[in-house]
C-alpha positions as CSV (number, residue, x, y, z in Angstrom):
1,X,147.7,167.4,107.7
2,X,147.3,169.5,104.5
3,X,149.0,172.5,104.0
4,X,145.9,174.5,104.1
5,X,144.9,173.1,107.7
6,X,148.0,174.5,109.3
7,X,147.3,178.1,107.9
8,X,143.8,178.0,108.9
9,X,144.7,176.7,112.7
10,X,147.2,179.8,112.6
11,X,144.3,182.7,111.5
12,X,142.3,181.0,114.1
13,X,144.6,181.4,117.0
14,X,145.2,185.0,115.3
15,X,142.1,185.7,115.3
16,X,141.1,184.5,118.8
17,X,144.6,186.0,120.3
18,X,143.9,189.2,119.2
19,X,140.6,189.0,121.1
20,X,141.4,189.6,124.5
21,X,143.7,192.4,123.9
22,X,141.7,194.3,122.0
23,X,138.7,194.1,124.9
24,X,141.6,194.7,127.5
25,X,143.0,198.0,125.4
26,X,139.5,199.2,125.1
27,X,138.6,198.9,128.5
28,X,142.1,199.1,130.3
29,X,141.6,196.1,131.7
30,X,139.1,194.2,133.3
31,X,138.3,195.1,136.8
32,X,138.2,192.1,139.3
33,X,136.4,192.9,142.0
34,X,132.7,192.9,142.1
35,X,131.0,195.3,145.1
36,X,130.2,192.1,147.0
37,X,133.7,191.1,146.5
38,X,135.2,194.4,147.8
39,X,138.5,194.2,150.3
40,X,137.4,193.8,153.8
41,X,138.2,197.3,155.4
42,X,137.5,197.8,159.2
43,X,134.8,200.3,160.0
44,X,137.4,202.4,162.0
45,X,140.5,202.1,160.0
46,X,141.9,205.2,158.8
47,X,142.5,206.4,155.5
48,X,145.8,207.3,154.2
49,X,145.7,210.8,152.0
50,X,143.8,208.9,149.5
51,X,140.7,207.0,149.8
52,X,141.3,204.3,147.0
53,X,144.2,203.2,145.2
54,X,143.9,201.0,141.5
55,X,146.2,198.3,141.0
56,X,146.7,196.6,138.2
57,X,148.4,193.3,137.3
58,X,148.3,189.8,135.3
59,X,146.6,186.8,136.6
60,X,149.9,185.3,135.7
61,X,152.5,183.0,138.4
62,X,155.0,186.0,137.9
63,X,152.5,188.0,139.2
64,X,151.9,185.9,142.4
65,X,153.1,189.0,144.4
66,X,150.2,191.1,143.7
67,X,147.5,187.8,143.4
68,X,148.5,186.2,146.9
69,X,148.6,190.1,148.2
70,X,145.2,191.5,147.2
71,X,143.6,187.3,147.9
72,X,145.0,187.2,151.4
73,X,144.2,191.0,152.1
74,X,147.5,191.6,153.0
75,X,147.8,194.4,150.9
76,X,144.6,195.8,152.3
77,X,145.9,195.5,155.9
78,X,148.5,198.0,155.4
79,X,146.1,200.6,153.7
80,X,143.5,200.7,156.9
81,X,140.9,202.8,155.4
82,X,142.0,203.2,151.5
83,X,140.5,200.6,149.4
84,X,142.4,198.9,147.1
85,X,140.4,198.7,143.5
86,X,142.4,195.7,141.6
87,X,142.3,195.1,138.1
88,X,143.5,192.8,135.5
89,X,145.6,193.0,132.3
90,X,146.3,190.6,129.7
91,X,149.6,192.4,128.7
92,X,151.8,195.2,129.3
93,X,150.9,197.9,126.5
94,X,147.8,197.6,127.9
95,X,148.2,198.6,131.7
96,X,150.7,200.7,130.3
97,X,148.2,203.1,128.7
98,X,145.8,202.3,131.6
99,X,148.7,204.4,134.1
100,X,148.9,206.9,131.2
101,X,145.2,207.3,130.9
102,X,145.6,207.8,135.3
103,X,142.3,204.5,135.4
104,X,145.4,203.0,137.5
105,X,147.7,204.3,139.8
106,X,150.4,201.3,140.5
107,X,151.2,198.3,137.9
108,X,153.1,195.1,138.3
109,X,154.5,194.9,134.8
110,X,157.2,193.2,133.1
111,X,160.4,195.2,132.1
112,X,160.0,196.1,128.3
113,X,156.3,197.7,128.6
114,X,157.9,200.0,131.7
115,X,161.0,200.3,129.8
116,X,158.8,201.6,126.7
117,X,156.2,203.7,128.7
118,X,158.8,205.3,130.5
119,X,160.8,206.6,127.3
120,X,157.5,207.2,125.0
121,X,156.6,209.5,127.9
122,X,160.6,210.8,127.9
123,X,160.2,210.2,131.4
124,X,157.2,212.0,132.6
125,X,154.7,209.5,133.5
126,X,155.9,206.5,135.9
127,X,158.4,205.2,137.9
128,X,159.7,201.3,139.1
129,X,159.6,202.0,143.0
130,X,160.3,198.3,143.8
131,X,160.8,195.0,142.1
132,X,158.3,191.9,142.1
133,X,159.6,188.4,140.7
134,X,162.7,187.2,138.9
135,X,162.7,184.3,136.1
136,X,159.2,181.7,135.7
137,X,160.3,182.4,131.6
138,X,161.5,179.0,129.6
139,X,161.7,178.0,126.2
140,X,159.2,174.8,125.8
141,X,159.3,172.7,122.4
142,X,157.8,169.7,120.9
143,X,160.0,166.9,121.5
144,X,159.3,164.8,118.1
145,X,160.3,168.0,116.0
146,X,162.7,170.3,118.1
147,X,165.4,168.2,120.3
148,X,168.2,170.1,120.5
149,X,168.6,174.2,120.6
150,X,169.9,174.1,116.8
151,X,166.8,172.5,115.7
152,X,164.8,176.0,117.1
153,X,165.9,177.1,113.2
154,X,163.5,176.7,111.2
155,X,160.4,176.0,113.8
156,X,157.3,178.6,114.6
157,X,157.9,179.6,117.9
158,X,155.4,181.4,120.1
159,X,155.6,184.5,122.2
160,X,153.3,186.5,124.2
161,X,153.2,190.0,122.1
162,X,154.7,191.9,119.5
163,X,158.0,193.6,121.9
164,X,156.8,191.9,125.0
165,X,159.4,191.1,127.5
166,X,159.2,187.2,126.2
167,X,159.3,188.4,122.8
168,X,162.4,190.9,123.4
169,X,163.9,187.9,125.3
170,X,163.7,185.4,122.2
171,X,164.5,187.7,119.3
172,X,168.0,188.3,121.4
173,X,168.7,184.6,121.8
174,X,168.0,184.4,118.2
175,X,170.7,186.7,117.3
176,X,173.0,185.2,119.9
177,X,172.6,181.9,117.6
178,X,173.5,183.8,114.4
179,X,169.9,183.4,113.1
180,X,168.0,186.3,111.4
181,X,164.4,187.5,112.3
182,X,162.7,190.6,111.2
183,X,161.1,192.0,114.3
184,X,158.6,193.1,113.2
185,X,156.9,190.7,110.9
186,X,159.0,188.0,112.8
187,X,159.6,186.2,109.6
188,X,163.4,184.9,109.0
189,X,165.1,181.5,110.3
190,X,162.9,181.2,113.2
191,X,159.3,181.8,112.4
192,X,158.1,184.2,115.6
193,X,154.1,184.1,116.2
194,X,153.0,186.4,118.7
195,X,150.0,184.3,120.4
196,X,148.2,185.6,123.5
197,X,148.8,183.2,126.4
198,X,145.3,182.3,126.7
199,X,145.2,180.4,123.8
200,X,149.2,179.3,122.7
201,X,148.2,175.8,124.3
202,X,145.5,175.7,121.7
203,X,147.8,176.3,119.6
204,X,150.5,174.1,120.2
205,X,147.9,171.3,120.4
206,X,146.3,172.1,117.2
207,X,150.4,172.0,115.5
208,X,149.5,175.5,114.9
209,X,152.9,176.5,116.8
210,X,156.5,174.0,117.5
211,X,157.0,175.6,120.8
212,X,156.5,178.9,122.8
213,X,159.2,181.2,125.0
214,X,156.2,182.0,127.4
215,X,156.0,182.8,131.1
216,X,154.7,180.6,133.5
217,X,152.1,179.0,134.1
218,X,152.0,179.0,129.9
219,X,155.4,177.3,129.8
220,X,153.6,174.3,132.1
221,X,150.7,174.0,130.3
222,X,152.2,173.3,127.4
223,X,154.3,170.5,129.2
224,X,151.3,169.0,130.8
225,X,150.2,168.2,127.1
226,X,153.6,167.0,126.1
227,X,156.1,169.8,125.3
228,X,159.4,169.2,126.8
229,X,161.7,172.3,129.0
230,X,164.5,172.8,126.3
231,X,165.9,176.0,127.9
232,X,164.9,177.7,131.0
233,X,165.8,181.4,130.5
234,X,167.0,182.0,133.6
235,X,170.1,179.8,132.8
236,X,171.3,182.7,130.5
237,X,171.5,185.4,133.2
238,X,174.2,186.0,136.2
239,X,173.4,184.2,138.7
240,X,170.2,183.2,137.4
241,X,168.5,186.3,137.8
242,X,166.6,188.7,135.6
243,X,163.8,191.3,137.1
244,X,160.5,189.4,134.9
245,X,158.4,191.7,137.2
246,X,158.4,195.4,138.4
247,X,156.0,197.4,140.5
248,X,155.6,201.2,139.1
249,X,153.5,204.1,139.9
250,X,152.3,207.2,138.1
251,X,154.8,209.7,139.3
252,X,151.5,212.0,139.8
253,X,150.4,209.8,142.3
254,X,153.3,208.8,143.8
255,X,154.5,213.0,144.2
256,X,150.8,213.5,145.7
257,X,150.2,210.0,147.8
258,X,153.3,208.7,149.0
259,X,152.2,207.3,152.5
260,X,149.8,205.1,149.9
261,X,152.5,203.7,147.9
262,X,154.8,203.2,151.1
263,X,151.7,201.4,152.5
264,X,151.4,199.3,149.6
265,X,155.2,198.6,149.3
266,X,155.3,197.6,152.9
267,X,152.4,195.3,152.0
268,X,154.5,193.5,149.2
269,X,157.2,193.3,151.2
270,X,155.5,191.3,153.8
271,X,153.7,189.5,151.3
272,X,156.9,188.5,149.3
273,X,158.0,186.9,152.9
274,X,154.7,185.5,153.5
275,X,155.1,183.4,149.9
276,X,158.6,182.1,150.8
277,X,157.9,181.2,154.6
278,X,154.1,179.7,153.0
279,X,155.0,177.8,149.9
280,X,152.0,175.6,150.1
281,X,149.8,178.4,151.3
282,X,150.7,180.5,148.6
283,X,149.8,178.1,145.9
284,X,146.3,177.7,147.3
285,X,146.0,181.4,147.5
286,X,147.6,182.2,143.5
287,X,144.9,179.5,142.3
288,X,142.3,180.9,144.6
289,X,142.9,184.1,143.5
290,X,143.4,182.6,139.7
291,X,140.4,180.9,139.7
292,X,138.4,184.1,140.9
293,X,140.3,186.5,137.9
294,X,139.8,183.5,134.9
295,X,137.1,181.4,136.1
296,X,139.6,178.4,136.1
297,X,142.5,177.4,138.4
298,X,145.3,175.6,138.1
299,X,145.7,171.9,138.2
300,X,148.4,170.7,140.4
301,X,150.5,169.3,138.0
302,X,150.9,172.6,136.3
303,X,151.2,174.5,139.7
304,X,153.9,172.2,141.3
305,X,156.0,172.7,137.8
306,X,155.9,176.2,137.4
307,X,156.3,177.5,141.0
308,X,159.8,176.1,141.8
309,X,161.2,178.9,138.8
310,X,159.5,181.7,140.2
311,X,161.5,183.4,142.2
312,X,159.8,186.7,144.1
313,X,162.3,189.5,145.4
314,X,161.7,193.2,146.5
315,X,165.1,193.8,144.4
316,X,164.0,195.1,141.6
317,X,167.4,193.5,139.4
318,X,168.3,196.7,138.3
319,X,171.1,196.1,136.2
320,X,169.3,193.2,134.6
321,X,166.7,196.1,133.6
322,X,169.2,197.8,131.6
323,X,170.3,194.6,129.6
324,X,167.0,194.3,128.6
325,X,166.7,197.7,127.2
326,X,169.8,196.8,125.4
327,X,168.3,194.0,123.9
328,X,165.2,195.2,122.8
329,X,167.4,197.8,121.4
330,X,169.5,195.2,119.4
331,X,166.4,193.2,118.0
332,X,165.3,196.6,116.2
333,X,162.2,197.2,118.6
334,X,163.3,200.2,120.8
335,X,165.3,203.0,119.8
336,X,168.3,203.6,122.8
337,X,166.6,204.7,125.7
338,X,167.2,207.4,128.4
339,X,166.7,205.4,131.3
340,X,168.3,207.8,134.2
341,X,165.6,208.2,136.1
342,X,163.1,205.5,136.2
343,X,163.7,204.1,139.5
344,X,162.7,205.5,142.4
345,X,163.7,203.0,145.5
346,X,163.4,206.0,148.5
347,X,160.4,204.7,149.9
348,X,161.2,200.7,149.1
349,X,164.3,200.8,150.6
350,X,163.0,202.3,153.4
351,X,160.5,200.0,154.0
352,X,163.4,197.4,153.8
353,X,165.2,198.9,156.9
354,X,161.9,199.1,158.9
355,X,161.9,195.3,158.2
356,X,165.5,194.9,158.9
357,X,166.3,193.8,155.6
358,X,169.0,194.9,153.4
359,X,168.8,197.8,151.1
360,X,168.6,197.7,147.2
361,X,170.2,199.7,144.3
362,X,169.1,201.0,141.7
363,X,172.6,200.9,139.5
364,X,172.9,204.8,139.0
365,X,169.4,205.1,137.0
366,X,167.1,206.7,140.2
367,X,165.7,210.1,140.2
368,X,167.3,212.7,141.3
């Protein structure tokens, strides 16, 4: 290949990536139920003090909480007479401005997006009333140039957005190796190109990119055309967990509708058990659910490989938050944050003793 091809593939995939987000931004996100697709809600079920709630979230694996929730009406079940309104996001800034703009009320998000709307707002606007899903992030390379960690230097490497959680994630290990990356323009040792995960295996196939740190399914699909696991991210965290998603609410909402957001917490809860006890069930229902949000679902191949490092949890990995913010403040992207405050568990945890299940912590940074 010339040297002009490669830089051509790489404005492409720019160009294209940039695509989706800017629709998404635009439009906060796209909403995924049509009126003839509405939740099922009983003729004399009762509403709760609101007659709607808007949920957002990714049609992502680490989102499988919210997918297999909303796609098996579990969610719905727990509201009675307030109908759920879902929609999708293709990343966090987006959904993010969607709960400041109040065309959502509660978000499954990553950590850096809640992390950043929470200070931007010097926190005013949200809060993480429960956790979602811990790890499904891995570092996939292609085997005939990268076979070894050390040969990352050097390489274009993929990630999701510009101060993503993925992206936060990388430009730390970077530094942990002693390598130098600007943030911003993520040029240094490591070449960092922020790709939207709709097109990175386009991208990898095209020799546009030399590997990805991506989410799953992303991290699969680029296995499935012949990149190889060289670091599964979770492997760099105690015990092997890190929170990948949180659930958060605008603190309007939540202050005037908390018997919704109890109702929908209660529904994730049972949901998140629902998963475990169901894993083959639950993989129907993501690609179901999948296949409904992107037109497309997932082939089993990719499925079976990504699901095993997903783990879901109603913890929302609290202290693991606060590393993160740590991180992104160490890569140059975040300024040190105020993060006393941003949790509020109250209504999660008691949710959790209705259920008989242990209570969570929020390591010191809940509301007062």
């Amino acid at each position: 290949m010339s040297a002009a091809r490669p830089l051509t593939a790489l404005r492409t995939v720019a160009a294209i990536a940039a695509l989706p987000l800017l629709l998404t931004a635009c439009g906060y996100g796209s909403q995924a139920a049509e009126d003839d697709e509405q939740p099922k809600v009983a003729a004399d079920a009762k509403k709760l003090s609101a007659g709607e709630v808007r949920i957002g979230y990714f049609p992502n694996l680490t989102h499988a909480t919210a997918l297999v929730g909303v796609q098996e009406g579990l969610l719905q079940k727990e509201l009675g007479g307030t109908v759920i309104k879902p929609s999708t996001f293709n990343a966090g800034p987006s959904e993010i401005e969607a709960l400041n703009a109040g065309s959502i009320d509660i978000g499954f998000i990553g950590p850096s997006p809640a992390i950043n709307g929470y200070t931007k707002s010097k926190g005013q606007n949200l809060r993480i009333v429960s956790g979602s899903a811990s790890g499904g992030v891995k570092l996939v390379v292609n085997p005939e140039k990268i076979k070894t960690l050390d040969d990352v230097k050097g390489k274009r490497i993929a990630t999701p957005q510009l101060g993503n959680t993925q992206d936060v994630a990388f430009l730390h290990w970077v530094s942990e190796k002693g390598w130098k990356v600007d943030s911003q323009s993520g040029k240094g040792d490591v070449s960092v190109l922020r790709t939207d995960n709709k097109v990175t295996p386009d991208a990898y196939k095209s020799g546009s990119i030399d590997g990805a740190w991506v989410p799953e399914p992303t991290a699969s699909k680029l296995v499935s055309e012949g990149a190889k696991v060289l670091l599964d991210e979770s492997d760099l965290w105690p015990d092997k967990k890190f929170v990948i998603t949180n659930i958060i609410v605008r603190q309007a909402f939540l202050k005037e509708h908390p018997d919704v957001v109890e109702a929908v917490l209660r529904g994730t809860v049972k949901t998140n058990a629902w998963i475990t006890a169901n894993p083959d069930k639950a993989k129907e229902s993501v690609n179901a659910a999948l296949k409904k949000e992107t037109g497309k679902p997932l082939s089993a191949k990719v499925i079976d490989a990504a699901w095993p490092s997903i783990t879901l949890t109603d913890d929302p990995l609290a202290e693991t938050l606060q590393a993160q913010a740590d991180h992104a403040v160490d890569a140059g992207l975040l300024k040190k944050p105020e993060l006393a405050g941003i949790y509020d568990l109250t209504l999660l945890n008691k949710v959790l003793k209705a259920a008989g299940k242990p209570e969570v912590g929020d390591a010191g940074l809940g509301a007062k």
